[in-house]
TIBANU-753206 format. One line per 2 residues: number of its first residue (from 1); for each residue x, y, z of C-alpha. Coordinates in steps of 0.5 Angstrom, whole numbers, plus 2048, in hexadecimal, padded with zeros to 3 digits. Example, Ala and Ser with C-alpha at 12.3 -4.5 7.8 and 13.67 -1.06 7.14 Angstrom:
1	819,7F7,810  81B,7FE,80E
This chain:
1	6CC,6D7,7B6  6CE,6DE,7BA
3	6D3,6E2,7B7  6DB,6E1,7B9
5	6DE,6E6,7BF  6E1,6EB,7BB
7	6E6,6F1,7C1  6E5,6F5,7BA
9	6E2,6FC,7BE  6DB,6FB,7BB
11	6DA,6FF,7B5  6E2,700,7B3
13	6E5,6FF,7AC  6EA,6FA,7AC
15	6EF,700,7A9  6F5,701,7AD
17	6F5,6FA,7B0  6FA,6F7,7AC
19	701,6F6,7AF  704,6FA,7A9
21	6FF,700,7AB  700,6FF,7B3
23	707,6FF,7B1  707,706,7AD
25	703,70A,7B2  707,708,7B8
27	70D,70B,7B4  70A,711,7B3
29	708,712,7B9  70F,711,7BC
31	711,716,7B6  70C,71B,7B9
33	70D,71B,7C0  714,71D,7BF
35	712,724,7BB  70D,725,7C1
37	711,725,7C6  714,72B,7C3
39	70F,72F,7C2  70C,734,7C6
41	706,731,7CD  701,733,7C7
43	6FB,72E,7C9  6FA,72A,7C3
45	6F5,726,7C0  6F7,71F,7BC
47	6F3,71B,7B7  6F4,714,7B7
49	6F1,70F,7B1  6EB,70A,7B3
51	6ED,705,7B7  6F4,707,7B8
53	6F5,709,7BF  6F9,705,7C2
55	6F8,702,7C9  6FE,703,7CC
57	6FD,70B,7CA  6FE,70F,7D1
59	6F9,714,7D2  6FA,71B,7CF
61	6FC,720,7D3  6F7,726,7D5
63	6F9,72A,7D0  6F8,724,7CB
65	6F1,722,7C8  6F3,71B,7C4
67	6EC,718,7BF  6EC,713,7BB
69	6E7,712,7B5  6E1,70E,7B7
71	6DC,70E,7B1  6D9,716,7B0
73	6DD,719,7B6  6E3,718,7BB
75	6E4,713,7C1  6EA,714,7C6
77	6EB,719,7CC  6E4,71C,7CA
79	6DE,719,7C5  6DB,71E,7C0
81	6D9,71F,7B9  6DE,721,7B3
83	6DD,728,7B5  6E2,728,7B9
85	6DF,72B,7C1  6E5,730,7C2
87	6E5,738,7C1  6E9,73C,7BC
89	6F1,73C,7BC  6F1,739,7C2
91	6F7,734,7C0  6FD,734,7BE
93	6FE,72D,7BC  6FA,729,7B7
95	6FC,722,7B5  6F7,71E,7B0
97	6FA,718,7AE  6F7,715,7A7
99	6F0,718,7A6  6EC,715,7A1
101	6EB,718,79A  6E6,71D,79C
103	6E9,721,7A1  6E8,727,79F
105	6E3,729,7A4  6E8,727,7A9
107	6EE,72B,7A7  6EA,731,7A8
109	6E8,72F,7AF  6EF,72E,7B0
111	6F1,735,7AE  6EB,738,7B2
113	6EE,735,7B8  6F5,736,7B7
115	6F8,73D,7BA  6FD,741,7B6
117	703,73E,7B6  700,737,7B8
119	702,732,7B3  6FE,72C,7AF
121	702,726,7B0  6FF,721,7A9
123	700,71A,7A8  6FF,717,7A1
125	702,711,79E  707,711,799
127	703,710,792  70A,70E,78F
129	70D,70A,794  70C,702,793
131	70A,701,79A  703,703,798
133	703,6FD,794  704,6F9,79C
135	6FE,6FD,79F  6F8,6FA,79B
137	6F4,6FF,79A  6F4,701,7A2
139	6F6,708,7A1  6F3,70D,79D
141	6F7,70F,797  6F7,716,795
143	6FA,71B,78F  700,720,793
145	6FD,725,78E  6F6,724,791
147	6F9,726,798  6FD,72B,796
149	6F7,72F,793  6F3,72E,79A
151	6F9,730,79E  6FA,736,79A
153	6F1,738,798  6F2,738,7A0
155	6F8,73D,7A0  6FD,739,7A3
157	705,739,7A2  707,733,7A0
159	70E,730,7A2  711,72B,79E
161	70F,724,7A0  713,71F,7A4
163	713,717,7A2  712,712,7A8
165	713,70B,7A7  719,707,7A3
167	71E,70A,79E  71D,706,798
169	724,705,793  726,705,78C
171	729,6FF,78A  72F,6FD,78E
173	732,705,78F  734,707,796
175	730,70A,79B  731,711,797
177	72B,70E,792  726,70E,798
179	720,710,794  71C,714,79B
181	716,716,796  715,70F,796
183	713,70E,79C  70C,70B,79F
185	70A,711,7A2  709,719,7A1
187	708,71F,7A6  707,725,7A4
189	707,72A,7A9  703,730,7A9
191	703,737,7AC  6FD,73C,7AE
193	700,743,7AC  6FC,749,7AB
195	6FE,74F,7A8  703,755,7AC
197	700,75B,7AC  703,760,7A7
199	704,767,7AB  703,76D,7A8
201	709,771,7A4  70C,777,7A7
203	709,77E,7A6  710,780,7A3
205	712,779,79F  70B,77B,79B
207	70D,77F,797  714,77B,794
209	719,77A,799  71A,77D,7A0
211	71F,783,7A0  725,783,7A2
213	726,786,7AA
């Protein structure tokens, strides 16, 4: 008996199919494409999970490279392998939405291609939040230490995270006892700094302090 059609992309795991995954992407791309518009017209490059590009995407703009995880590479505007095909500090913006656990080598290829000033844009799901308790097993779940010594081993300054998703409340308080924490998803935000030079001190101030004129 021949197996049953299935309009699964061949090969895809069946993670981030599920409505309330759907519905937790489609959040935070509308959350993310309010902070783009007012960054800099940097080229950018985004990182979408397996399986998870929406059909009704437009396509991304010349300065644009938009990949989806497809087994040990990427698929989209562009097909290549993990290493990702670009030069270094050519973007200025980098969008990884829920890598898996073992995304070190991966943040690395993501600071590589970042230029300085250029920031990383990384969405985790929230290890607190009950909505975890929702997706089943389709997002990856990883401890915020684990990013947060990723992030800084590569020497990225760190913002404190933003919380996507529904507030969740207390008991019967008033909309002051929000917990924003709580929420489904976190971003943390990520920027490439590198070191100011340090001038030399004046001949005049080596000595002590500069005499008075």
């Amino acid at each position: 008996m021949p197996a049953a059609a299935s309009s699964r992309q061949p090969g895809a795991p069946l993670r981030f199919r599920r409505a309330e995954a759907d519905w937790l992407l489609a959040e935070e791309r509308a959350w993310l494409s309010a902070q783009l518009a007012a960054r800099p017209a940097r080229p950018w490059l985004w990182l979408a999970p397996p399986a998870s590009m929406p059909r009704d995407w437009p396509l991304p703009p010349p300065r644009g490279v938009l990949l989806c995880a497809q087994g040990d590479g990427y698929t989209g505007t562009v097909r290549c392998s993990a290493s990702l095909p670009l030069a270094n500090e050519c973007l200025g913006d980098v969008v990884l939405q829920h890598p898996g656990r073992d995304a070190g080598a991966l943040l690395a290829e993501c600071e590589r291609v970042l230029v300085e000033g250029g920031r990383l844009w990384l969405f985790t799901l929230n290890p607190w939040s009950p909505y975890r308790w929702r997706t089943a097993g389709d997002l990856p779940v990883v401890a915020p230490g684990k990013w947060l010594q990723r992030l800084r081993t590569l020497g990225l300054q760190l913002d404190a995270p933003h919380y996507i998703g529904p507030c969740w409340r207390m008991g019967h308080a008033g909309a002051a006892a929000r917990i924003a924490p709580l929420r489904a998803s976190c971003v943390w935000v990520a920027e490439k700094r590198g070191l100011a030079p340090v001038a030399p001190l004046p001949v005049a101030w080596r000595g002590g302090a500069a005499p008075a004129a």
